[in-house]
C-alpha positions in Angstrom: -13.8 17.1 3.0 -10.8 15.5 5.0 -7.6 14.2 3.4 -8.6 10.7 4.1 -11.3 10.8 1.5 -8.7 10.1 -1.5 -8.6 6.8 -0.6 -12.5 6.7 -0.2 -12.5 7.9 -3.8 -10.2 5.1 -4.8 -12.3 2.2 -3.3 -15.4 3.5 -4.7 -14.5 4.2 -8.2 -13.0 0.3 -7.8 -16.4 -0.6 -7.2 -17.5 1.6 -9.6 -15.6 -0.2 -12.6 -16.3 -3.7 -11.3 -20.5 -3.1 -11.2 -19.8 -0.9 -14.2 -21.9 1.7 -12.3 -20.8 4.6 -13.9 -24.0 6.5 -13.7 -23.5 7.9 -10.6 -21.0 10.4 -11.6 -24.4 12.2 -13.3 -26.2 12.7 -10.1 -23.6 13.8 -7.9 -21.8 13.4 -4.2 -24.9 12.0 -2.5 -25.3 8.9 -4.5 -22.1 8.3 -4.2 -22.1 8.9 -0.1 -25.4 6.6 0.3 -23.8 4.1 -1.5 -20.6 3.7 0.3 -21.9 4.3 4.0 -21.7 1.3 5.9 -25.2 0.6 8.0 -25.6 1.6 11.2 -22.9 3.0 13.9 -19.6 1.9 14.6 -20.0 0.2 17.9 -16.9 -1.0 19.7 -18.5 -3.7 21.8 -19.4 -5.4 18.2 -16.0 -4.9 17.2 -15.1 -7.6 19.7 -11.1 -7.7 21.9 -8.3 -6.9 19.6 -6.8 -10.2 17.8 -4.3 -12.4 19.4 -1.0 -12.0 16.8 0.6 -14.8 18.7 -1.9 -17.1 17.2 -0.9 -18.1 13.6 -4.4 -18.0 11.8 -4.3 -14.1 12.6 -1.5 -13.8 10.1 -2.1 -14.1 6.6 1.2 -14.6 6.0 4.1 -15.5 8.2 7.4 -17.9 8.3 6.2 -21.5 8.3 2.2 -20.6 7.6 0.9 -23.4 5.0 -0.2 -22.1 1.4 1.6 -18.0 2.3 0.4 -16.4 -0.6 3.6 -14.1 -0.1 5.8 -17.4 -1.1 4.6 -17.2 -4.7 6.9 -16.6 -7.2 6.2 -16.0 -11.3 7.4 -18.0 -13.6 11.1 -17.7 -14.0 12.0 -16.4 -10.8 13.6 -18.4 -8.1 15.1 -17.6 -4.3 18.3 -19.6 -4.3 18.7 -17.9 -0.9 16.2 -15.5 1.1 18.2 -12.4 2.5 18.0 -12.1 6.1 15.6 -9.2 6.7 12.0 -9.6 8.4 9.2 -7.8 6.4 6.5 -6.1 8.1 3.5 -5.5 4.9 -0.3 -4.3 5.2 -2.7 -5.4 2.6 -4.7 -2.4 1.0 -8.6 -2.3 1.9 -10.0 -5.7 0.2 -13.8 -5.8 2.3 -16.3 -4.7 -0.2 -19.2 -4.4 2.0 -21.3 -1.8 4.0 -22.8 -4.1 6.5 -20.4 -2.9 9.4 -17.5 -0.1 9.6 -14.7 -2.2 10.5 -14.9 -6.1 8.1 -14.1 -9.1 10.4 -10.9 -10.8 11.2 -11.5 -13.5 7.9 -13.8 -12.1 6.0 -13.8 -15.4 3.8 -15.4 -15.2 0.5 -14.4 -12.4 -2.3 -12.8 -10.4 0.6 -10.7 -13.6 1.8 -9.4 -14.1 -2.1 -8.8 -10.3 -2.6 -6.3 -10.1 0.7 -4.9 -13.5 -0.6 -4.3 -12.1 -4.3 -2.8 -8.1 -2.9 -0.4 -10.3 -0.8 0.6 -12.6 -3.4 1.0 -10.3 -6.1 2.7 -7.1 -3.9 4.3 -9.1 -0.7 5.6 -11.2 -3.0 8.1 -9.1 -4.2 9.9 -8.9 -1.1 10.2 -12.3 -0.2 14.1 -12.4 -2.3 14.9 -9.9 0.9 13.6 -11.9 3.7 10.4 -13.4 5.6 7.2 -11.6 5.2 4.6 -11.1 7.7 1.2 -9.7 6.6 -1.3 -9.2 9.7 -5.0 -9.9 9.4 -6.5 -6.6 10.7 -10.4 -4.8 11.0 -9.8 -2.8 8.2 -12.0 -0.4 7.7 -14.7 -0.2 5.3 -14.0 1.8 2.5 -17.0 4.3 3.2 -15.3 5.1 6.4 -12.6 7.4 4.0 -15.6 9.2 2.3 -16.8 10.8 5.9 -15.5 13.0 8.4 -17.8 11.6 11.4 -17.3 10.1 14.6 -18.3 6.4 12.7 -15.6 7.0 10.4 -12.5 8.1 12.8 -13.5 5.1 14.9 -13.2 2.9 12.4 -10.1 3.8 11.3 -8.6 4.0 15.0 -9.8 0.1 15.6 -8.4 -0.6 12.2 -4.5 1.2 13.3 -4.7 -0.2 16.5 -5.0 -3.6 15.2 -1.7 -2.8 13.2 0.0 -1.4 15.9 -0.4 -4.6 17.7 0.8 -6.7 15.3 3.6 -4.8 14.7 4.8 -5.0 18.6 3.7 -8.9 18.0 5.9 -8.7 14.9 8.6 -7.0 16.9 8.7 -9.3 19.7 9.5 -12.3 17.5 11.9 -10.8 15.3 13.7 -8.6 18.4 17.2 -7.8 15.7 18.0 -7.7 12.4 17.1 -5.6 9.2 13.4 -4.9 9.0 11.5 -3.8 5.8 7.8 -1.7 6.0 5.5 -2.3 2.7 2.1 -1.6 2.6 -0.5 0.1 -0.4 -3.6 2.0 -0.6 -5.5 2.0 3.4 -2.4 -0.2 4.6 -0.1 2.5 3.5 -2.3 4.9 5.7 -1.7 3.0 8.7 2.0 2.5 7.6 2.5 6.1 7.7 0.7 6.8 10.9 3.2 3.6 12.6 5.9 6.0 10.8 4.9 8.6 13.0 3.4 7.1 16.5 6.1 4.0 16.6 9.3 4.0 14.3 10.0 8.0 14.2 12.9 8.7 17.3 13.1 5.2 18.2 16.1 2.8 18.4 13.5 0.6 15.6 14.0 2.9 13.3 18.1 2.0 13.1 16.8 -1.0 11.8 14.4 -0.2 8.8 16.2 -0.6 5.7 13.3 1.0 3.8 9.5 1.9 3.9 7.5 1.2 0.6 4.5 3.9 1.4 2.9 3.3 -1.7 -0.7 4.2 -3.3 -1.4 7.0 -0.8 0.2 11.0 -0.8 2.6 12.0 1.5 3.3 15.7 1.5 7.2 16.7 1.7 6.4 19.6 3.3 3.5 18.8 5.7 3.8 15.2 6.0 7.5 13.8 5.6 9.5 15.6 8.5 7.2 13.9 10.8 7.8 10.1 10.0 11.6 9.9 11.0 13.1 9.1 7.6 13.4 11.3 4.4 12.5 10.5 0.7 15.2 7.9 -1.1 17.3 10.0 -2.8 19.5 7.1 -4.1 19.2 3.6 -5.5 21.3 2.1 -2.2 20.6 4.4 0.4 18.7 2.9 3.7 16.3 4.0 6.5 14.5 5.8 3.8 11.0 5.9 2.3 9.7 5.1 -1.4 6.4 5.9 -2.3 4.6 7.3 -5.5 1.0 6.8 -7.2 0.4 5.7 -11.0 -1.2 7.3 -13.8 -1.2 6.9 -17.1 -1.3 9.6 -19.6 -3.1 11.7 -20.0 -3.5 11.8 -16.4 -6.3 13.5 -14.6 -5.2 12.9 -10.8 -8.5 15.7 -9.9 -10.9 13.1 -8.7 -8.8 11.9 -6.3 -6.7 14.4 -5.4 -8.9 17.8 -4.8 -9.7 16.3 -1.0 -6.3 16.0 -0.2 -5.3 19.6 -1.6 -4.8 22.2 1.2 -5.8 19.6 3.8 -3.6 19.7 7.4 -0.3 17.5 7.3 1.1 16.0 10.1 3.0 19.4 11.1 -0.2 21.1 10.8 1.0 22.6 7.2 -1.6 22.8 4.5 -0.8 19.5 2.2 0.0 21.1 -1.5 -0.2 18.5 -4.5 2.6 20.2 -5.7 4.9 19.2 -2.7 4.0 15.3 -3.2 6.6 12.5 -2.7 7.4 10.6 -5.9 10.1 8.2 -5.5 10.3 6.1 -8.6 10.6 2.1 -8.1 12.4 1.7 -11.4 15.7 4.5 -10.7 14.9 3.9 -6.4 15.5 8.0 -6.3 12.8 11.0 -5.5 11.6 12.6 -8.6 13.6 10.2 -11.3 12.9 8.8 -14.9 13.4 5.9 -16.3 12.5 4.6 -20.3 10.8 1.4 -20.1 14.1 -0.4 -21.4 14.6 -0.4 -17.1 11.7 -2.2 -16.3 12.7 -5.9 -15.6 9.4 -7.1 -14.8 5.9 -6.2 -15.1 3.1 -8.7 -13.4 0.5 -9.6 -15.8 -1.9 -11.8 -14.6 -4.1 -14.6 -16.1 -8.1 -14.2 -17.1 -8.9 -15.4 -13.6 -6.1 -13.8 -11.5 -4.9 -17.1 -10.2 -1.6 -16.0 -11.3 0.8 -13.9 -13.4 3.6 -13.9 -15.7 6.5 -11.1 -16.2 6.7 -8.6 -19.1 9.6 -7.0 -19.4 10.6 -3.7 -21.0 7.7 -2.5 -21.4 6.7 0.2 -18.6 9.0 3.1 -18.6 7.9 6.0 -15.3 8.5 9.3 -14.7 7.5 11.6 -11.5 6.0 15.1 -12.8 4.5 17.3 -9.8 4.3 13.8 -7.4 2.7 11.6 -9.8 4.5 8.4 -11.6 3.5 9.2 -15.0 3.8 6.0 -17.2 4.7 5.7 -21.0 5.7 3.1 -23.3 3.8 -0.1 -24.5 1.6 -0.9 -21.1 0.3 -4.0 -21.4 -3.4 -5.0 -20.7 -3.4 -5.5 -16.5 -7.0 -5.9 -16.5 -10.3 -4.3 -16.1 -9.4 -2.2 -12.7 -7.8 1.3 -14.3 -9.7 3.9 -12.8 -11.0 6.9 -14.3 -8.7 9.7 -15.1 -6.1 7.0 -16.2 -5.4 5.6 -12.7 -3.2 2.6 -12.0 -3.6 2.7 -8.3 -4.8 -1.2 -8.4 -1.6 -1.9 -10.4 1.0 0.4 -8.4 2.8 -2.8 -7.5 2.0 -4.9 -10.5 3.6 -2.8 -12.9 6.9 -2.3 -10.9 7.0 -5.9 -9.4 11.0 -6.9 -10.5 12.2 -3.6 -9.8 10.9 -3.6 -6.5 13.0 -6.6 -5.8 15.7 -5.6 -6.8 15.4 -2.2 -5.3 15.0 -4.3 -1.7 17.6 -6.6 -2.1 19.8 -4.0 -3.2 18.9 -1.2 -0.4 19.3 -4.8 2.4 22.7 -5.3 0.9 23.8 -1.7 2.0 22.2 -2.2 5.5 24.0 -5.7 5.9 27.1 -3.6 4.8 26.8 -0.6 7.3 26.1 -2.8 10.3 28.8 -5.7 9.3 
């Protein structure tokens, strides 16, 4: 079992708490394959020419798009200025299906509202710091992470290379200036892989003020010398990388985890779950702790997640062995906590002010260093 299948568990138990399927954990791995393979064979002519990022409707969000979901704001919160950084953000995997390996441009329907509501309720928190710009992309279908085949590597190639070319869109219209990388779940995959392929030894990298990797391991050891940057080590520090993964207590990260244990890194180094990056959102540092008393703003959203209001207070976070353990009163998020006490759904949600503030914060430091 390849590394990439922690995110294939992910999806699935997702699914798995919506349907309320929960049955399947009696009969084992092969239920769980045959219902999460997408039909068929990835075929490349019927994933059509890659999109044209210099047309607007291929951006989900983008300076000057009508109704950007990354534009929201709760209740209470204001921009009385936007900072002048341009923020690059990929939406975690939101096509449900298995008709196909890779989902379509605009999927419309649930798929359309889910890429709508990840940007508005994550993106979102990044829009004090500058513009954001979320690309459309073929994403991959989430049965794709649960198989080491031919299908499954295609599909994710066609899915990064759509990435890739918005980011080179993305960096052709904003050619200076501070840039900030967000993504969660499969975008953060194809975050860390641009890390790697495009930002790592280039003159781009000068210009990241921080990458928010979040919702998917990176190992310290095998993984993190390879992406150009090194863990956030302090709340103001730039050209550095935040990411971590949520679980309540008591946490049981083993469903998710044991495929990514011992799988190759990026330096060819066995992945350990041990050596996992945890920077926590509320202190902005690798491996800190914070009592909830820190947390400005947790999103809570309504019965029909049009929207959301702040909590705060209440969510305090600590990283033990490269989880974000949380404690304190959580509130009720919703129906998507995943077995074994995981918040992966909410890894934005519950950190939404401090995330701001950690941006704005870590921009003000660029703008400082390059006055």
């Amino acid at each position: 079992m390849c590394a990439r299948r922690f995110l294939g568990f992910v999806f699935v138990l997702t699914l798995l708490v919506v349907a309320g399927a929960f049955a399947i954990y009696q009969w084992g791995g092969n239920v769980l394959l045959k219902s999460a393979t997408p039909q068929g064979h990835f075929e490349a002519a019927a994933a059509g020419s890659g999109p044209d990022y210099s047309d607007p409707s291929n951006w989900i969000a983008r300076p000057g798009e009508p109704n950007d979901p990354s534009t929201w704001l709760p209740e209470g919160v204001s921009n009385a200025e936007s900072g002048n950084a341009s923020v690059f953000y990929i939406h975690p995997t939101t096509y449900l299906e298995r008709d196909r390996w890779n989902a379509p441009l605009q999927p419309g329907g649930q798929s359309e509202f889910r890429t709508r509501l990840f940007v508005q309720s994550q993106a979102s928190a990044f829009n004090a710091a500058g513009q954001v710009w979320a690309p459309r992309y073929r994403q991959a279908a989430y049965g794709a992470f649960l198989l080491d085949s031919a299908d499954a590597r295609a599909a994710l190639d066609l899915a990064y290379s759509d990435v890739a070319t918005a980011f080179d869109s993305f960096l052709k219209q904003n050619p200076d200036g501070p840039i900030i990388l967000a993504a969660h779940s499969q975008g953060a995959l194809h975050l860390e892989r641009l890390l790697k392929e495009r930002i790592a030894g280039n003159p781009v990298a000068q210009r990241v003020v921080a990458a928010y990797v979040v919702g998917w391991p990176i190992s310290t050891t095998a993984d993190l010398p390879a992406l150009g940057l090194p863990a956030c080590a302090s709340a103001d520090q730039v050209g550095c990388i935040l990411s971590w993964m949520s679980f309540g207590e008591p946490a049981n990260p083993d469903l998710v985890l044991s495929s990514y244990e011992h799988s190759s890194g990026f330096l060819g180094k066995d992945r350990k779950r041990e050596d996992m990056l945890c920077v926590n959102p509320l202190t902005g540092t690798k491996d800190g702790t914070a009592a909830a008393q820190a947390n400005a703003g947790t999103l809570v959203p309504n019965a029909d997640l049009t929207t959301a209001s702040l909590v705060s207070g209440q969510v305090g976070a600590r990283c033990d062995k490269g989880l974000l353990l949380l404690d304190g009163d959580i509130p009720a998020l919703g129906p998507f906590v995943l077995p074994g006490n995981n918040y992966h759904v909410y890894d934005y949600a519950l950190f939404w002010s401090a995330i701001r503030t950690d941006a704005t914060k870590r921009l003000a430091a660029w703008n400082h260093d390059h006055q």
